[in-house]
C-alpha positions in Angstrom: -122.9 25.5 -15.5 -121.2 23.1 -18.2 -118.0 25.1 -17.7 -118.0 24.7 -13.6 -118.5 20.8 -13.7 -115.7 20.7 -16.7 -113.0 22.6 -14.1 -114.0 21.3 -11.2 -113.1 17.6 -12.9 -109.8 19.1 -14.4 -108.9 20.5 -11.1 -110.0 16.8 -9.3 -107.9 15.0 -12.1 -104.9 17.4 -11.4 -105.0 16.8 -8.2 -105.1 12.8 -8.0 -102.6 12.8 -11.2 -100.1 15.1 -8.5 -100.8 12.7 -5.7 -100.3 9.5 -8.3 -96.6 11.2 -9.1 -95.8 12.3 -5.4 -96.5 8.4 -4.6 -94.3 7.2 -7.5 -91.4 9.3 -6.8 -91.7 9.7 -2.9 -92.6 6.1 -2.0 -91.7 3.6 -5.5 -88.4 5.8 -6.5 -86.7 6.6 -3.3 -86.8 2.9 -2.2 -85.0 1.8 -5.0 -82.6 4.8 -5.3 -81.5 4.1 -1.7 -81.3 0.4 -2.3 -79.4 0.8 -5.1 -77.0 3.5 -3.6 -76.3 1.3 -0.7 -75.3 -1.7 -3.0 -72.6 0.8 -5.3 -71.4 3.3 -2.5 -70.8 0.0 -0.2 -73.2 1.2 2.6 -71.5 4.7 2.7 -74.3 7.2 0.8 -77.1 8.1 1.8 -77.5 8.6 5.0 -80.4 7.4 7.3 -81.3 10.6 8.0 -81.3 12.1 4.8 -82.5 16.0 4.1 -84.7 17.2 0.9 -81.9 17.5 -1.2 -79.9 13.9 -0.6 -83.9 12.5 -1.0 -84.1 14.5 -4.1 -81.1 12.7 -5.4 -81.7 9.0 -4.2 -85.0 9.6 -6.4 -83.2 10.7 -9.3 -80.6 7.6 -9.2 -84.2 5.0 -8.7 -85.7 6.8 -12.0 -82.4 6.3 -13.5 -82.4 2.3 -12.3 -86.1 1.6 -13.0 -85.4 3.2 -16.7 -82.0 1.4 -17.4 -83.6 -1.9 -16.0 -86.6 -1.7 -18.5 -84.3 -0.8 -21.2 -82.6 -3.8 -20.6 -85.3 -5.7 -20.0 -86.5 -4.9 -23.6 -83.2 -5.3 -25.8 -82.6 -8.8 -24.0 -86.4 -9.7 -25.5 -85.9 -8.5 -28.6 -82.8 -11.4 -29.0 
């Protein structure tokens, strides 16, 4: 019986740690991917309509930003 409570909270856990990630990279990510490929393209990439590949990549470039921003948050403390 142990054993059945113990998966069932791994699986619940799994499941809400998924949903926490899909939030972070869907809604947190993309929104500052696309802000920040607006500002450096000029207004020309990406689209307003874009498909699962061009949101795959505006995600990408916001991980990139949000990592490159804390670095540089961190080395200009450390001064």
């Amino acid at each position: 019986m142990e054993d059945i409570v113990l998966t069932l909270f791994r699986f619940i856990g799994a499941f809400f740690r998924m949903l926490f990630q899909f939030f972070i990279m869907d809604i947190i990510c993309f929104s500052v991917g696309w802000v920040v490929s607006k500002v450096f393209t000029l207004g020309r990439f990406p689209s307003f309509t874009p498909d699962e590949k061009e949101r795959e990549r505006v995600s990408n470039i916001g991980i990139i930003s949000i990592v490159l921003f804390l670095l540089a948050i961190g080395v200009f403390n450390s001064l």
